[in-house]
N, C-alpha and C positions, 0 to 999 in steps of 0.2 A: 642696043645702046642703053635703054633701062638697068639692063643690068649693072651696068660697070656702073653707073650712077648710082645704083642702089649699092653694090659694094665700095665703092668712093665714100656714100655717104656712113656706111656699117666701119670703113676705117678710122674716118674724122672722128666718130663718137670712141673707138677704140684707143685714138692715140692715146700715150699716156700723158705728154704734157695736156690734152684736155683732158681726160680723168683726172689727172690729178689736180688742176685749175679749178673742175666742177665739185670736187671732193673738199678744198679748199674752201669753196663757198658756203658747200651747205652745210659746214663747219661752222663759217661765221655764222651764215641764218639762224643755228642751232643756238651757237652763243649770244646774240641777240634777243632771242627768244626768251632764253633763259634769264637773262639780265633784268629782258621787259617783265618776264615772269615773276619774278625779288620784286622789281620797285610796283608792280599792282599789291602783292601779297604787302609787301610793306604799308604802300597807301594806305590800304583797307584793315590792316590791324589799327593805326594811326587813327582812323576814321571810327572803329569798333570801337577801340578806347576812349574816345576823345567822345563820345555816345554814350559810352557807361559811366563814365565823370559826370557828365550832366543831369542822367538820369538819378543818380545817386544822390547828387548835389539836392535836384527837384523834389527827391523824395524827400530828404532829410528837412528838407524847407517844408514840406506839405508837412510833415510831422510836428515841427517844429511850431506851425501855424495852428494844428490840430490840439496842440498842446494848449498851446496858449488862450485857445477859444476855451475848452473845457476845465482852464483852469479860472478865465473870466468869468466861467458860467455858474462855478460852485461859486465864487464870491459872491455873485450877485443871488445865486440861492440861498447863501447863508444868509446874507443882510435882508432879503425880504424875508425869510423865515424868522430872525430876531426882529422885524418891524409888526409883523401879525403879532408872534408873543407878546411886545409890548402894546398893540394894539388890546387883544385878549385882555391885559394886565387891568391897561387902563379900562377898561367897559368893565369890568369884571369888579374894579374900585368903585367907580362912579355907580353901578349899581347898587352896590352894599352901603355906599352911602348914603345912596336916594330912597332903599330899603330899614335904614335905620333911621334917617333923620323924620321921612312920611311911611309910617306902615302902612295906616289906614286907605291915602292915596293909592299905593303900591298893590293893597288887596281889593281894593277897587277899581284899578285898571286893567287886572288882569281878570278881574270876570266880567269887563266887558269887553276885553279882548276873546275872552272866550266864549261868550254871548254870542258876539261878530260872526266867529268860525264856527258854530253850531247853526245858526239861521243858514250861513251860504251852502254847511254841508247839508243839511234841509236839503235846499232846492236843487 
């Protein structure tokens, strides 16, 4: 009795209307598949792109940020570098004035400024 059961069951998988029912489907599964396959591969370019705009965006910003720091930085080196100069300028004046108006003074403060620094280097 197995047997005819086991060939009952070898013709059901044989008929053609279910061949061809099951041929049918794993058509559609295929085409499914494929469908869902486009809309990930779509998602993920969509999601790639929409990642390289931003990163792009961020760099240009960091750049842009980068810029504007090293361009506040030379200002502010140029203007203390003209504030020293005119510092120099002025000491530089007020010496040769204080050299001209008191020599005497001027060559007597300087040997005992240098008085000073020969005792310390002494010790």
């Amino acid at each position: 009795m197995s047997t005819t059961n086991a060939e009952a069951g070898t013709r059901d998988w044989t008929d053609k209307a279910t061949r061809d029912r099951l041929e049918k489907d794993v058509a559609a599964v295929k085409s499914d598949i494929a469908t869902l396959t486009d809309q990930i591969t779509d998602a993920l370019n969509t999601f790639a792109n929409s990642t390289s705009k931003q990163a792009r965006r961020g760099y240009r910003q960091a750049r842009e940020n980068m810029d504007s720091a090293m361009d506040d930085m030379s200002e502010r080196g140029s203007a203390m570098m003209e504030a020293a100069q005119d510092a120099y300028g002025s000491i530089e004046e007020t010496l040769e004035e204080a050299i001209t108006q008191r020599p005497l003074a001027t060559v007597a403060l300087a040997l005992g400024i240098g008085f000073l620094i020969g005792a310390a280097w002494r010790r």
